[in-house]
C-alpha positions as CSV (number, residue, x, y, z in Angstrom):
1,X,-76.3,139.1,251.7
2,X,-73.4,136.4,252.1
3,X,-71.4,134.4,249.4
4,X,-69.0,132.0,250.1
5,X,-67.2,131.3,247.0
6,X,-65.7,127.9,247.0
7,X,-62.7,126.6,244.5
8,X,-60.2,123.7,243.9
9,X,-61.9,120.7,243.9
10,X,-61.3,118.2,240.9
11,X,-60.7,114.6,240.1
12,X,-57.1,113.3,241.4
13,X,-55.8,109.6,241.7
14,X,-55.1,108.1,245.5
15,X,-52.2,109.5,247.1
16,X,-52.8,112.9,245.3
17,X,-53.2,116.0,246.9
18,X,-56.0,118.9,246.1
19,X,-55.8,122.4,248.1
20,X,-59.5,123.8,248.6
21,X,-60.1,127.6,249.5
22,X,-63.2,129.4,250.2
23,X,-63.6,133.2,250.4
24,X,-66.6,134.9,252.2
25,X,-68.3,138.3,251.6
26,X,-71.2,140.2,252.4
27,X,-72.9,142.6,254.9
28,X,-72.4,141.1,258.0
29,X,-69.2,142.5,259.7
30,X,-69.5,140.0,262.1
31,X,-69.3,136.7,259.6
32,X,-66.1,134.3,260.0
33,X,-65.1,131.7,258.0
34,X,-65.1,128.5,260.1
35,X,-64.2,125.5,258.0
36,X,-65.2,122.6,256.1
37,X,-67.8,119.7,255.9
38,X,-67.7,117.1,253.0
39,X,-71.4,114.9,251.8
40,X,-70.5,111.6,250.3
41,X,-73.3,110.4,247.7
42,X,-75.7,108.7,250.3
43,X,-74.3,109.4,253.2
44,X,-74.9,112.7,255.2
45,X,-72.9,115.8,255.7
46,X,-69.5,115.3,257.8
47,X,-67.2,117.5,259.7
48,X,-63.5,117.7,257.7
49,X,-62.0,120.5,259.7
50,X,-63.2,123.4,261.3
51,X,-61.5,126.2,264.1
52,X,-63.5,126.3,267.4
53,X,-64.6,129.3,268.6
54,X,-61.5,129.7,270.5
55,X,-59.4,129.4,267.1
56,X,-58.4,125.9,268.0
57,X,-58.6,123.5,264.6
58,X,-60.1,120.5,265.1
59,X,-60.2,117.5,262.6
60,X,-62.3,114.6,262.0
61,X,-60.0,111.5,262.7
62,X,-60.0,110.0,259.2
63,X,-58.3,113.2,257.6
64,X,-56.1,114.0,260.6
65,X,-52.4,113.6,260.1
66,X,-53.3,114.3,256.3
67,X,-55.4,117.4,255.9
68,X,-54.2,121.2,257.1
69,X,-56.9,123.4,257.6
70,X,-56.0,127.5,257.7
71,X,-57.2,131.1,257.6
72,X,-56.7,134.4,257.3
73,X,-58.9,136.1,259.6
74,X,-58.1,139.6,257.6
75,X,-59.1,138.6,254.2
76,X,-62.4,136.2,255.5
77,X,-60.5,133.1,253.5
78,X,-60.1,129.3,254.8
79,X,-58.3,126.7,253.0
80,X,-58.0,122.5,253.3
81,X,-54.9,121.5,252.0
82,X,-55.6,117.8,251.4
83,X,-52.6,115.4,251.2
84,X,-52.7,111.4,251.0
85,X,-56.2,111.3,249.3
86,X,-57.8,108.2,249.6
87,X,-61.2,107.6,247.2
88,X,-62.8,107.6,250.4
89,X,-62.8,111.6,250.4
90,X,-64.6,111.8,247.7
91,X,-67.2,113.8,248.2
92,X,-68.8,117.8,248.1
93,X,-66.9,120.0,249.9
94,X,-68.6,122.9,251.6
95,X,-67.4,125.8,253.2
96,X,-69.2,127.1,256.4
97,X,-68.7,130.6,257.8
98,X,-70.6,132.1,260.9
99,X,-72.0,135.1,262.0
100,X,-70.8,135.9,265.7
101,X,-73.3,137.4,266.7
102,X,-76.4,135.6,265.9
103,X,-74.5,132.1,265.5
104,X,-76.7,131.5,262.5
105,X,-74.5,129.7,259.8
106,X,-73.6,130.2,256.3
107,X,-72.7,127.5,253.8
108,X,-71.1,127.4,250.2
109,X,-72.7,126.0,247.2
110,X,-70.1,122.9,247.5
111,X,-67.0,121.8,245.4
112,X,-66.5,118.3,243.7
113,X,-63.9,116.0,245.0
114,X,-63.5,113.0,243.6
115,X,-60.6,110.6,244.4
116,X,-60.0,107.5,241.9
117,X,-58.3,104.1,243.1
C-alpha cells in the first residue's frame, strides 16, 4: 500500500508565496517521489514540476522563474516552493510518486491552492 501525504496549501493574496511538501510511504522499495501536477476547476490536470528520470527538474513555463521544486531522495519527500503567486495557480495540487520498477504511478489525494487578486 502507498500514501502520499500532501500539506501546505491555503488561501494567499497575489504575490504571496505557499511552500507545498508531500511525503510518500508504503511497501514498495522501489517508489520515488517525482513531483507535482495542479487541476484548475474545469480545466484538466497540468504538469507544475516534476524531476525526469535522470533527476533533471523540469517546469511548466508559466511557473518557471517562480516555483522551486526539490527532494530528498532519503526521506521519499518533494516540495514546491511557490513564489510570485498569481490567481492563476489556483488550483489542486497533487503529488505523484513512481514505482521504478513497474512505472505504474501513484498520486496524492490533492491540496487546495487558492490565490486571490
Amino acid at each position: 500500500q502507498v500514501q502520499l501525504v500532501e500539506s501546505g496549501g491555503g488561501l494567499v493574496q497575489a504575490g504571496g508565496s505557499l511552500r507545498l511538501s508531500c511525503a510518500a510511504s508504503g511497501s514498495i522499495f522501489t517508489l520515488n517521489v517525482r513531483g507535482w501536477y495542479r487541476q484548475a476547476p474545469g480545466k484538466q490536470r497540468e504538469l507544475v514540476a516534476r524531476f525526469t528520470s535522470g533527476a533533471t527538474p523540469i517546469y511548466a513555463d508559466s511557473v518557471k522563474g517562480r516555483f522551486t521544486i526539490s527532494r530528498d531522495n532519503a526521506k521519499n519527500t518533494v516540495s514546491l516552493q511557490m513564489n510570485s503567486l498569481k490567481p492563476e495557480d489556483t488550483g489542486v495540487y497533487y503529488c505523484v510518486a513512481s514505482d521504478g520498477l513497474s512505472s505504474r504511478d501513484y498520486w496524492g489525494q490533492g491540496t487546495q491552492v487558492t490565490v486571490s487578486s
